[in-house]
C-alpha positions in Angstrom: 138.0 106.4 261.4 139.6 106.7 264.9 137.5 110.2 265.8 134.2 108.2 263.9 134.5 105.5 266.2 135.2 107.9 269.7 132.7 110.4 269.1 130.4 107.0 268.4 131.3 105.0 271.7 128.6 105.6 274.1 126.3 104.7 271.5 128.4 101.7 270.5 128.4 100.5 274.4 124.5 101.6 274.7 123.5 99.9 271.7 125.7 96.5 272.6 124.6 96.1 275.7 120.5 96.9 274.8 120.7 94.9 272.0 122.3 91.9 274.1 118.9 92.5 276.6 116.6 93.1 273.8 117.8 89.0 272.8 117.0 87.8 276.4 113.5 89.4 276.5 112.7 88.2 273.0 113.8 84.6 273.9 111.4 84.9 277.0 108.6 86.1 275.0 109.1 83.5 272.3 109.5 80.4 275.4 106.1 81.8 277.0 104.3 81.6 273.7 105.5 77.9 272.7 104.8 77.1 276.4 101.7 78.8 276.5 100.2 77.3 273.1 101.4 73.4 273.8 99.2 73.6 277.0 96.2 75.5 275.4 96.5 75.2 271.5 94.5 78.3 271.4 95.5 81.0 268.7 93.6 83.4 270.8 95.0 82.8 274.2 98.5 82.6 272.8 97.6 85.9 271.1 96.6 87.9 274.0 100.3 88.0 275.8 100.8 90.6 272.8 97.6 91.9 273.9 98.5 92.6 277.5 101.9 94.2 276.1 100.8 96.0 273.8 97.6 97.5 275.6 99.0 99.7 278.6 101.6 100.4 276.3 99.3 102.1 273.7 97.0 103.7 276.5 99.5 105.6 278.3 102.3 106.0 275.9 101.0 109.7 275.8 101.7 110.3 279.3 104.5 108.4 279.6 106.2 110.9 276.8 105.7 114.0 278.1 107.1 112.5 281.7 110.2 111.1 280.0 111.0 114.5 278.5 111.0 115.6 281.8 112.5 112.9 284.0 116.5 112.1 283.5 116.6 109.7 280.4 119.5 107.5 282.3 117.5 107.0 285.8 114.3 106.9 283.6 115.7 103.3 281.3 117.6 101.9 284.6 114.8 102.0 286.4 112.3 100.5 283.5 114.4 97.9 282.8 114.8 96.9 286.5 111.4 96.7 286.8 110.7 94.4 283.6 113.6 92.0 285.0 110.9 91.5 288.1 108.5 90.6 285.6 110.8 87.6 284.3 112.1 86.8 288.0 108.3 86.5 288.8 107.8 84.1 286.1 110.7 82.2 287.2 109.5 82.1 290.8 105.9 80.7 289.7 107.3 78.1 287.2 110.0 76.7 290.3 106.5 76.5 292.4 104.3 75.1 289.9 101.3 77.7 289.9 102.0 79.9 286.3 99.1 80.4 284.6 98.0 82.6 281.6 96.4 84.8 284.0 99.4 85.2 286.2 101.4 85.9 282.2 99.0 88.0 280.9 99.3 90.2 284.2 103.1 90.3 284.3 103.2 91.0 280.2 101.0 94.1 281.1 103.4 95.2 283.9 106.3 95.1 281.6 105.1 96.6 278.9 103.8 99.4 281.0 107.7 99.6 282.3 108.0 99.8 278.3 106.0 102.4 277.4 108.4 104.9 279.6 111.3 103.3 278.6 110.9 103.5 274.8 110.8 107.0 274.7 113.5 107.9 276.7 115.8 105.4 275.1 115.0 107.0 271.8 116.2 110.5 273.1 118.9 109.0 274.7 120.2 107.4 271.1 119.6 111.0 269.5 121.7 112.7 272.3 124.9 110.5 272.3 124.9 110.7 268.4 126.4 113.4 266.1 123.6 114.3 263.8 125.7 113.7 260.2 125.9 109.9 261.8 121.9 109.8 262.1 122.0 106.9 259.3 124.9 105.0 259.9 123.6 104.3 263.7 120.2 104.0 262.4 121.1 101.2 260.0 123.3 100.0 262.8 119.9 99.8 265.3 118.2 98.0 262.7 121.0 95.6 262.2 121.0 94.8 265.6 117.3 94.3 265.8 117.7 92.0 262.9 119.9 89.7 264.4 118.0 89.6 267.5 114.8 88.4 265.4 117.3 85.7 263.7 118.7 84.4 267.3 116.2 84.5 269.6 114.2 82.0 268.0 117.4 79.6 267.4 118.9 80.4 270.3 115.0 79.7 272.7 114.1 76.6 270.8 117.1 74.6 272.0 117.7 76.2 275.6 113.9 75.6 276.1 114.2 72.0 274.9 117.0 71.3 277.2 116.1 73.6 280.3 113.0 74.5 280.0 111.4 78.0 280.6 114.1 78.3 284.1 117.2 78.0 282.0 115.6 80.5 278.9 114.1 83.4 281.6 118.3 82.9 283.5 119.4 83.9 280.6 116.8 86.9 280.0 118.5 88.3 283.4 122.2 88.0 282.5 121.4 89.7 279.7 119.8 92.5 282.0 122.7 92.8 284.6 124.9 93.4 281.6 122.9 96.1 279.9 122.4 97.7 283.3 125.9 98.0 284.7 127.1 99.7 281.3 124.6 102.1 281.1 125.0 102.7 284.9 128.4 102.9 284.7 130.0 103.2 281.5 127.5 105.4 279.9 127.0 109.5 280.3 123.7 111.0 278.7 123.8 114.5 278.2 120.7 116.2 280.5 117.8 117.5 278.4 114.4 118.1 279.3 115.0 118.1 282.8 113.6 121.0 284.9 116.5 123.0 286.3 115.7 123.8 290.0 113.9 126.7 291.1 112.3 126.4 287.5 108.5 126.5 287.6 106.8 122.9 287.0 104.7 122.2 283.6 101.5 120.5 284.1 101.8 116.9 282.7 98.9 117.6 281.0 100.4 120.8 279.4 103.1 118.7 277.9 101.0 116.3 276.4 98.9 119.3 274.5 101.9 120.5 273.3 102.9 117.1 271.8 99.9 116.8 270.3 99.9 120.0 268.8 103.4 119.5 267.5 102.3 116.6 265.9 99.2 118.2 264.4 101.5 120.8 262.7 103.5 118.9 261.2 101.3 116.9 258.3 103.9 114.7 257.1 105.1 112.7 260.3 101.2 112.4 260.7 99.9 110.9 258.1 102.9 108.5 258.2 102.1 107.6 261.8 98.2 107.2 260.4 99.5 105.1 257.7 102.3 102.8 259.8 98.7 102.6 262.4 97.1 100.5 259.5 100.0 98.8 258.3 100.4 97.6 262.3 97.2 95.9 262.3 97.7 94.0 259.5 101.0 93.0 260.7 99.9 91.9 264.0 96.8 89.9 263.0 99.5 88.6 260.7 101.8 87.7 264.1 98.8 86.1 265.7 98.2 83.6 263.1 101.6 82.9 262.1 102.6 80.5 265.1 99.2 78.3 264.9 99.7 78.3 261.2 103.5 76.5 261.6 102.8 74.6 264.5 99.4 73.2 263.2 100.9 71.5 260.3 102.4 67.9 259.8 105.2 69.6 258.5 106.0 72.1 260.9 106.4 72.4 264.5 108.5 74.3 267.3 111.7 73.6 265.4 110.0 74.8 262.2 108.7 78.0 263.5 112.1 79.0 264.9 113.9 78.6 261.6 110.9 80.2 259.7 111.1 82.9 262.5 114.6 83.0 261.8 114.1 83.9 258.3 112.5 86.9 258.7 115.5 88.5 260.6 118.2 86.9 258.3 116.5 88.7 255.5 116.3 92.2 257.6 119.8 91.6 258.6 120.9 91.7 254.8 118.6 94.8 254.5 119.9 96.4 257.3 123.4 96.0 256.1 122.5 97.6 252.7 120.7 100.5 254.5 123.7 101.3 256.6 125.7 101.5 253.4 123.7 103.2 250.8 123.5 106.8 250.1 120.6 108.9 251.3 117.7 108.2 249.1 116.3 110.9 247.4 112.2 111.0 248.5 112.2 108.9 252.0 108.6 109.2 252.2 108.3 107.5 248.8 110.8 105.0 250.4 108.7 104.4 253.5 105.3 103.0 251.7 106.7 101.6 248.7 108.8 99.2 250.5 105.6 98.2 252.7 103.3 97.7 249.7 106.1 95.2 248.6 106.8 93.6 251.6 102.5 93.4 252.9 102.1 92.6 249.1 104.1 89.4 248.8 104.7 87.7 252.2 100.9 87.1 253.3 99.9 85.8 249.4 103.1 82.9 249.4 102.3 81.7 253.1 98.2 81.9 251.8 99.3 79.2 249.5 102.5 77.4 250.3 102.5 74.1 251.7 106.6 73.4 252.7 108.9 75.1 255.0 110.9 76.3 252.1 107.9 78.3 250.9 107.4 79.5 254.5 110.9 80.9 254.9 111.3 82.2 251.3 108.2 84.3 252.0 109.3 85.3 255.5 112.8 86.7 253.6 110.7 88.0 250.4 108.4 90.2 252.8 111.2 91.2 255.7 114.0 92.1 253.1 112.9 95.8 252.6 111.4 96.8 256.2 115.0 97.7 257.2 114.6 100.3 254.2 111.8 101.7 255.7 112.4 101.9 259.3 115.6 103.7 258.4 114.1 106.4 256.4 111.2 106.5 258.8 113.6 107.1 262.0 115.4 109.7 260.0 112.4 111.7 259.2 111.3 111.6 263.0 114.7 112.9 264.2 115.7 115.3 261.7 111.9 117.1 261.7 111.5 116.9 265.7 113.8 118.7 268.1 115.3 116.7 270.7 113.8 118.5 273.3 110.4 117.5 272.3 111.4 113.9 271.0 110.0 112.1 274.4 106.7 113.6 273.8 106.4 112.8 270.1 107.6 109.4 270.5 105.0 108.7 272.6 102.1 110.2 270.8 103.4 108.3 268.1 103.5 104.9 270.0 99.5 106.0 271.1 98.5 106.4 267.6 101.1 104.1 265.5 100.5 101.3 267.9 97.2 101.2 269.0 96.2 98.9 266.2 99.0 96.4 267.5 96.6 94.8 270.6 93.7 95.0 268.1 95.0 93.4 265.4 96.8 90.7 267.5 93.2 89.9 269.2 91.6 89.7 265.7 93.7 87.7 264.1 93.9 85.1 267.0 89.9 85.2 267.0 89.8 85.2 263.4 91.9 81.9 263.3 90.3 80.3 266.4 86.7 81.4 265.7 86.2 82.0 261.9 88.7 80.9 259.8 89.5 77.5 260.9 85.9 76.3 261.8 84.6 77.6 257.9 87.7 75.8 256.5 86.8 72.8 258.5 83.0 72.3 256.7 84.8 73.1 253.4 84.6 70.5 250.9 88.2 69.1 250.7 87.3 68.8 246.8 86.3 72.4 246.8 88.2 75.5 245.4 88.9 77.3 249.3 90.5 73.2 250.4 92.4 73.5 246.7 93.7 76.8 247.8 94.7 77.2 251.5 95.1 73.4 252.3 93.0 71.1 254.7 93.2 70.1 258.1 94.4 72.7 261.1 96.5 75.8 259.8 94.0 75.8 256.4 92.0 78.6 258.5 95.3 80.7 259.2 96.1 80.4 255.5 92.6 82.0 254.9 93.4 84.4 257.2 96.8 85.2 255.4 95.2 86.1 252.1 92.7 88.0 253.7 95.3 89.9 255.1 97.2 90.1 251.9 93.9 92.0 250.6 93.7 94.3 253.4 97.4 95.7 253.1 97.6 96.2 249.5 94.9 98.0 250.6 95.8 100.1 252.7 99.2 101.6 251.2 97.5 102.3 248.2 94.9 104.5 249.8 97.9 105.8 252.1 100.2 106.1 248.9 97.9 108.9 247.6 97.7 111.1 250.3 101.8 110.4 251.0 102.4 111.3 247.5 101.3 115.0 248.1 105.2 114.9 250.4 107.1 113.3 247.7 
C-alpha cells in the first residue's frame, strides 16, 4: 500500500488540487447562468455561454493538440489556467462597476474556453505521465470520482454563496480555488518532459503534426467510430443541458433551489458509479461497455423528465440516467490511453475534442432555440384537454418536456445505429 500510494502522489496532489479548481469554475459557470436567466428568462441566451465555450474550443482543439505535444505540459496548464482566472477577475471587476452584460459573458466564456482547449490536452498527458500504467483504472475511476462530486457540490455549494454574496462572493471563491491548484502544480508537482523538442532538433511544422494526428486517428477504426458515436451522443446531451434549467426553473414547483438539488442528483448518482468503477475488475468487451451504458442512461433519463411533474421524479431520473456514465467514461479513457502512445496523446486528444465535441455548441444552441422558439410556443396553442397538455404538462417548461422526449427519440437512436457498427470491435 505504502509504494501504491508513493509511486501515486503527484497524481494524488495534481488531481486534488484540479479537482478543488474544477469546483470553483463550475460554481462560476452555474452563478453566471442563474444570473444570466433571472435577468433575461431566455433558454437561448442562457444557452449560448455554452456556446461561446464550447465553440473556440471545438474550432481549434486540432491545433491546440499538436502544440501541447510540443510545448512543456507543466508551463502549458500554469499558464491556461492563469489566463482563465482573468476571465473570472474580469467578471468580477464588471459586476463591482455595474456594466456585465451577456455580451461582455459571452466574450469572456470564449476566451476561457479557448485557454481550455490547450489546457485539456496537456492535462491529459500530464495524468498519463505521472501514472504507472497497471494503475490506468484505479486513477481513472478516481478522476471520475472527483468529477462526480464536483457535479454534486457546485450546485449546493453556488446556490447558497450566490444567495448570500452574490456573483462577488461565488467568482472569490473560483480564484482561491485557482491559487491553490497553481502553487501545487508550480511547486509541488514534477511532469516528466515529453514531446518537447530537444535543442538543436529540427522544428515540425504545426501543420505536420496535425496530419499526423489525423492520420493516427484514421488508422485506428475503433477509437473512431467511438469518437463518431460519443459526437452524436454529445448533441443530444447538450440540447438536453440547454433545456434542463428553463425546464426546473419554469415550474411552480421548481426554482433555483430546485435545480441545484436536481443538479445535484446527477453527480450523487455518478459518484456511486464512479466508486463501483474504481473497484470492479476489468470488464471483459469495453467497447460493448461504452454504448450499452449510454443507450441506458440517453434511454431512461430524457423519457421520466418528458413526463414527471415533482422534483422527486426530476432527481430520480437525473440518478437513473447518470448512474452508469462513470462506467463508460472509464472504459472509454482506458481505451484512449492504452491504444495511443503518450507521445502522440496531445494530438489525439485534441482531434478527438474537434470531432467528439463539435456537436456540444450545436446541440446547446438547438435545444435553447428549440425550447424558446418551437417547443414552448406549439405547447402554448395546445389544447390543455388535448393528448400533447395530457402528456408533457401545461404552462412554461411543457415545451422543454416536449423537447425531452424528442430527445429521448433521437438517442435511442443513435446508439442503436452506433451499436452495429461498434459491435464489429466487440
Amino acid at each position: 500500500m505504502k509504494n501504491t500510494y508513493k509511486e501515486l502522489k503527484p497524481f494524488f496532489i495534481l488531481w486534488l488540487t484540479q479537482s478543488l479548481s474544477q469546483l470553483g469554475s463550475a460554481m462560476t459557470g452555474f452563478a453566471l447562468t442563474l444570473w444570466l436567466y433571472e435577468r433575461t428568462g431566455s433558454a437561448l441566451k442562457t444557452a449560448m455561454l455554452s456556446v461561446c465555450s464550447y465553440t473556440p474550443y471545438v474550432l481549434m482543439s486540432i491545433f491546440a493538440g499538436a502544440l501541447s505535444d510540443r510545448w512543456d505540459k507543466k508551463k502549458t496548464m500554469l499558464a491556461c489556467d492563469t489566463f482563465a482566472a482573468c476571465c473570472s477577475a474580469v467578471v468580477l471587476f464588471l459586476l463591482k462597476t455595474d456594466s456585465l452584460l451577456p455580451v461582455h459573458m459571452y466574450v469572456l466564456n470564449a476566451v476561457s474556453g479557448l485557454m481550455n482547449t490547450v489546457q485539456q490536452p496537456a492535462g491529459e498527458v500530464a495524468m498519463t505521465l505521472i501514472t504507472p500504467k497497471e494503475q490506468y483504472q484505479r486513477t481513472s475511476g478516481l478522476r471520475s470520482f472527483s468529477n462526480s462530486l464536483v457535479t454534486i457540490l457546485h450546485p449546493v455549494l453556488a446556490a447558497p454563496v450566490y444567495a448570500a454574496a452574490g456573483m462577488d462572493g461565488v467568482i472569490c471563491l473560483d480564484l482561491l480555488t485557482f491559487a491553490a491548484a497553481f502553487f501545487a502544480l508550480a511547486f509541488f508537482v514534477r511532469i516528466p518532459p515529453v514531446g518537447v523538442r530537444e535543442e538543436g532538433a529540427p522544428k515540425e511544422r504545426l501543420m505536420v503534426s496535425v496530419k499526423e494526428g489525423l492520420t493516427y486517428l484514421c488508422r485506428n477504426g475503433l477509437v473512431l467510430w467511438l469518437i463518431l458515436f460519443l459526437a452524436g451522443v454529445n448533441f443530444v446531451a447538450s440540447a438536453f443541458d440547454a433545456a434542463l434549467p428553463p425546464y426546473v426553473l419554469s415550474r411552480e414547483n421548481g426554482g433555483k433551489e430546485v435545480l441545484g438539488i436536481v443538479t445535484s442528483c446527477a453527480g450523487i448518482a455518478t459518484l456511486a458509479g464512479s466508486l463501483l468503477a474504481a473497484v470492479l475488475p476489468a470488464p471483459k468487451n469495453r467497447v460493448r461497455v461504452v454504448y450499452l451504458t449510454i443507450l441506458f442512461s440517453l434511454g431512461s433519463e430524457n423519457f421520466i423528465l418528458a413526463f414527471a411533474r415533482t422534483p422527486a421524479w426530476w432527481c430520480a431520473a437525473q440518478i437513473v440516467g447518470w448512474s452508469v456514465i462513470p462506467l463508460m467514461n472509464v472504459s472509454l479513457d482506458v481505451i484512449v490511453r492504452s491504444t495511443v502512445p503518450p507521445k502522440m496523446q496531445g494530438r489525439i486528444y485534441a482531434c478527438r475534442n474537434t470531432l467528439q465535441f463539435f456537436t456540444i455548441p450545436l446541440g446547446t444552441f438547438a435545444g435553447g432555440f428549440m425550447t424558446d422558439k418551437v417547443c414552448e410556443p406549439l405547447m402554448a396553442l395546445a389544447d390543455p384537454e388535448g393528448l400533447p397538455a395530457r402528456m408533457f404538462g401545461t404552462g412554461k417548461g411543457s415545451g422543454s418536456a416536449l423537447l425531452m422526449f424528442l430527445l429521448g427519440i433521437a438517442g435511442v437512436t443513435v446508439c442503436l445505429v452506433f451499436g452495429r457498427i461498434l459491435r464489429r470491435y466487440t
